[in-house]
N, C-alpha and C positions, 0 to 999 in steps of 0.2 A: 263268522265275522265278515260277509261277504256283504257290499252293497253302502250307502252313505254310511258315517259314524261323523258325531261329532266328535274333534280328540286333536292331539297335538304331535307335533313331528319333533323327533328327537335329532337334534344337530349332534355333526360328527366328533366338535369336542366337550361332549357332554362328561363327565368323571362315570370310568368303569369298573372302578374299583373303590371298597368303602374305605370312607376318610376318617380311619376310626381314632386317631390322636386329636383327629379336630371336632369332630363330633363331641370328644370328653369335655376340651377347653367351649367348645359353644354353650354344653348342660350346665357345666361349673359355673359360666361367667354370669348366668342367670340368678344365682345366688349372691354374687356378689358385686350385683347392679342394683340396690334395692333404691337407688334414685333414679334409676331411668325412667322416662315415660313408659315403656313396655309392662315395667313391674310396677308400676301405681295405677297404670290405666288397668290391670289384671285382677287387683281386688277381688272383684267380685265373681271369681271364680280361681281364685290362688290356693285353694285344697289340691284343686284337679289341677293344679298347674306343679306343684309340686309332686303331686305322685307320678305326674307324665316326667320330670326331672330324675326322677328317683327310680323310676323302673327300669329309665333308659338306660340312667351309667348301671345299675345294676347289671344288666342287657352288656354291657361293654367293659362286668367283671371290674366295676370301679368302685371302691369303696370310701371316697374321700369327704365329702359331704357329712358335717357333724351329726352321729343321731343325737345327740342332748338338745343341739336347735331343732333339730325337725321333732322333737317330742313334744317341747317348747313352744312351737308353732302348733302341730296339730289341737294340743291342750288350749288352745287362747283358741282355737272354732268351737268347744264344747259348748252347749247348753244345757247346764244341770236339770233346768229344769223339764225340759225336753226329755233328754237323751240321745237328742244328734248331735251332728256338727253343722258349720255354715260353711261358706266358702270362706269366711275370712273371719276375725275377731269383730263377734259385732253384727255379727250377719245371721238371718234368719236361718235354722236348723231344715237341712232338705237331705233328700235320701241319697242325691248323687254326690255329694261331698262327706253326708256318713261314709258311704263303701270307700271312696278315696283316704280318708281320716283312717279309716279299717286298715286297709291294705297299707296305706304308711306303715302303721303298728305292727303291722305282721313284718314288714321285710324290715323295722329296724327292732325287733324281738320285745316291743313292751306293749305287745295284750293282755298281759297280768296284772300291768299297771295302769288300766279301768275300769272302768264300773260296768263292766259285761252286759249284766241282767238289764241296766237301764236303757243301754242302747239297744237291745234287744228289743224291750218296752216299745221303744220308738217306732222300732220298724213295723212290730207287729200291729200296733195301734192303726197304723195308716193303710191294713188292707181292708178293704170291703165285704161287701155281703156278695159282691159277685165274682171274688176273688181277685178283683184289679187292685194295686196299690195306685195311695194318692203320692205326689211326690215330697209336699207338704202339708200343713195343715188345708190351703187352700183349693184343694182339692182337684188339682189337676191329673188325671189320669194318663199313663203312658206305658208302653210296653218295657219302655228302659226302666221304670222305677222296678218293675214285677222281678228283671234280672240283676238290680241294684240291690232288692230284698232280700232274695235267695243268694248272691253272691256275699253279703253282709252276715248271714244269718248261717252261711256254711261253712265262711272262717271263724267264726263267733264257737263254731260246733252247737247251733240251735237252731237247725232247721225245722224239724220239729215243732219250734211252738208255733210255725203260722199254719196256715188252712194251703198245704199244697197241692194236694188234687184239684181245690176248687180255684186255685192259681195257674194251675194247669187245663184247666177248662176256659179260661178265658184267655191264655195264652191260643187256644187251640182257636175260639171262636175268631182270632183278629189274623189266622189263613186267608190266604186269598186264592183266589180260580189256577194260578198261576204256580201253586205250593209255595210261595213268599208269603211274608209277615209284615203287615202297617202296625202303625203305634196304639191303636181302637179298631176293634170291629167296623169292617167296611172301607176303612183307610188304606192308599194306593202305598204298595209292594217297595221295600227301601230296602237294602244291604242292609244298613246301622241295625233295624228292628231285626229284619232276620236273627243277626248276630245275638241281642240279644233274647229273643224267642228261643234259637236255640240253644243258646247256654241256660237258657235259666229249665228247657226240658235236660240238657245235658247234668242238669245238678239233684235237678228230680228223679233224677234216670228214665227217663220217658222217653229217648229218642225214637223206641218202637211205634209212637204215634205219630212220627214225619212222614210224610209222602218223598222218602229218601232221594231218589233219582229225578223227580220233576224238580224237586226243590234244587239239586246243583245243579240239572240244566241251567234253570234262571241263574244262579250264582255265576255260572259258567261263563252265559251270555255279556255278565256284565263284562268281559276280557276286551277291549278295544283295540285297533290294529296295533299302535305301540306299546303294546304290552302292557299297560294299565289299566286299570277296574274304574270301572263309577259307579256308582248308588243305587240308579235306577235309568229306565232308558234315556235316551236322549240327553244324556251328561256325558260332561269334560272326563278325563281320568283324575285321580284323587290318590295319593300316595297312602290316605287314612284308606282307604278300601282295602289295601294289600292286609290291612289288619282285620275289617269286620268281613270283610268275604273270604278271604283264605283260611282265616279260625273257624269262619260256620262250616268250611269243606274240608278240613284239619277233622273236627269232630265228627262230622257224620261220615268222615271215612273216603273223599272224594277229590282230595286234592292233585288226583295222578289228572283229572278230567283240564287241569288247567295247564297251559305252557307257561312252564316257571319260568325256564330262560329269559322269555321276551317280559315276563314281569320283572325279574331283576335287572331286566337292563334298565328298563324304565325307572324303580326305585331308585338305582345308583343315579342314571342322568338327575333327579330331583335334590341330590344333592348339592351344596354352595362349597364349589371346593376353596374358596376364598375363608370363610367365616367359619364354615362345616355348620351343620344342622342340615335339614331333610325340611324341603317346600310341599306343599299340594301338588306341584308338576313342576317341570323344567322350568329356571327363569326366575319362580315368583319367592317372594321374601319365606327365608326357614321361620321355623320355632317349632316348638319342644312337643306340640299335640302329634304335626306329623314327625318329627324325627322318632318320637319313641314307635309310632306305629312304623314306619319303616324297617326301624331297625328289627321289630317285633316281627314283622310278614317274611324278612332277612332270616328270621332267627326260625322261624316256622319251614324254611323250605332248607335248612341246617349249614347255616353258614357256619362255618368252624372258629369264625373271630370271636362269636358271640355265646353268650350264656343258654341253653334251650330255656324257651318260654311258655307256659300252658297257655293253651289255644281258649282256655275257658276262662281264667281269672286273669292271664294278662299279668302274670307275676312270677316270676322265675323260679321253673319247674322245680328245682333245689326245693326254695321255699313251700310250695305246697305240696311236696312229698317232703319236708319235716315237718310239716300241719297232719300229715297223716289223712290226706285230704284225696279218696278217692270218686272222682269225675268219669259218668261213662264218655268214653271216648270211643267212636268205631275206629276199626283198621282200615287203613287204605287199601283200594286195590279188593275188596269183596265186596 
């Protein structure tokens, strides 16, 4: 970490300690602002804003959040005809707010109570002849949907019906010089992709095809002097990193290679000890995308306040070991 960095200085009364009674009242209050401008301007991506609410207090052992509305809600993003979800009632069915839609159902216990086989349909329908999933009908290809598929498809318990080797062959093709992962073949090296490149070989059990140690170099690299991560070179810290680069170094077994300390300092300074919720960095306005990753990279280096979180699905380890849901994961430290 020696030499320029772009990155931000943590002041000396930044909060050092998690504000975890206020963190609950900031996730709650989000449900019950449904007039705010925050939550109508949110629309059109209010699947994922809800499962980022829902995993958090989960993460904070909270169980207060109705599941009869949130069943309620997920059920009004349904497309029968499809077999996805949208992000909202009314909204076109896409693969990132299926696995959101998913994972709701999982941690409030009514996956019995859909049409399984249909959203299955869905997902499988949108891979390709070169193993790439589209995200929707319109055929946009990305590396997140390929871990959007396999993460949908392995709480489902039907992994099986897609073509995974040949998903894993073009996860493999979109490596770079570097052992990082773009979102297409040829496309420049990002933590997000990494993250999910390697969850979705983490699901296929393939991690014996990572180039293991150049790949957490890069990971490693991204550690900036105040103890936060960014994406890819020449960026800010990002409180969302503590989540995509510490789970891809969680699973390939290499998270001793990074200085937690100075990352926790950092995460806690990102927090608003006024309002609670968790910003991108020191300073800037909270919500619920970074405070759940916060809390989640929090809960990965084992804070004791919080629930453990699997590094792979990003859902409270409880829950996917009662899915009976085993993820290769390496050990740290070999």
């Amino acid at each position: 970490m020696s030499g320029f960095h772009k990155d931000v200085i943590l002041k000396e009364d930044v909060p050092q300690l998690l504000l975890f009674s206020k963190h609950k009242d900031f996730l709650l209050s989000y449900a019950q602002k449904q007039d705010s401008y925050e939550f109508i301007m949110s629309e059109w991506l209010r699947a994922s804003g809800v499962y980022w609410c829902l995993t958090a207090l989960r993460l904070l052992n909270n169980n207060e959040l109705k599941e009869d509305e949130l069943y309620e809600f997920v059920m009004s993003c349904y497309d029968k005809k499809s077999g996805g979800f949208g992000a909202s009632a009314n909204h076109d069915p896409h693969m990132l707010y299926t696995l959101s839609a998913v994972q709701i159902l999982a941690m409030i216990d009514r996956l019995d109570a859909i049409e399984k086989e249909d959203i299955v349909q869905f997902v499988v329908k949108l891979q390709q002849a070169d193993g790439s999933f589209w995200g929707d009908e319109w055929g946009e290809v990305d590396t997140r949907f390929t871990f959007c598929a396999f993460a949908t498809l392995v709480i489902l318990d039907s992994l099986d019906k897609c073509d995974v080797n040949r998903a894993v062959e073009f996860v493999l093709q979109c490596k770079n010089f570097d052992g990082a992962f773009g979102c297409v073949p040829g496309s420049e090296s990002h933590a997000g992709q990494v993250f999910c490149c390697v969850g979705a070989l983490s699901i296929a059990n393939k991690l014996q095809l990572l180039e293991i140690d150049q790949l957490a170099w890069w990971l490693c690299e991204r550690q900036l002097p105040s103890g936060g991560l960014n994406g890819r070179p020449e960026k800010l810290p990002d409180v969302c990193y503590s989540w995509w680069v510490l789970a891809s170094l969680k699973i390939i077994g290499r998270t001793h290679w990074l200085d937690k300390p100075s990352l926790i300092k950092f995460i806690l300074a990102s927090q608003d000890d006024e309002t609670g919720g968790f910003a991108d960095r020191p300073g800037d306005v909270v919500d619920p995308f970074h405070t759940l990753f916060g809390l989640a990279g929090l809960s990965l280096m084992g804070d004791q306040h919080l629930a453990d979180v699997n590094p792979v699905l990003c859902l409270p380890q409880s829950l996917v070991d009662s899915l009976g849901l085993e993820l290769e994961i390496l050990t740290d430290g070999l």
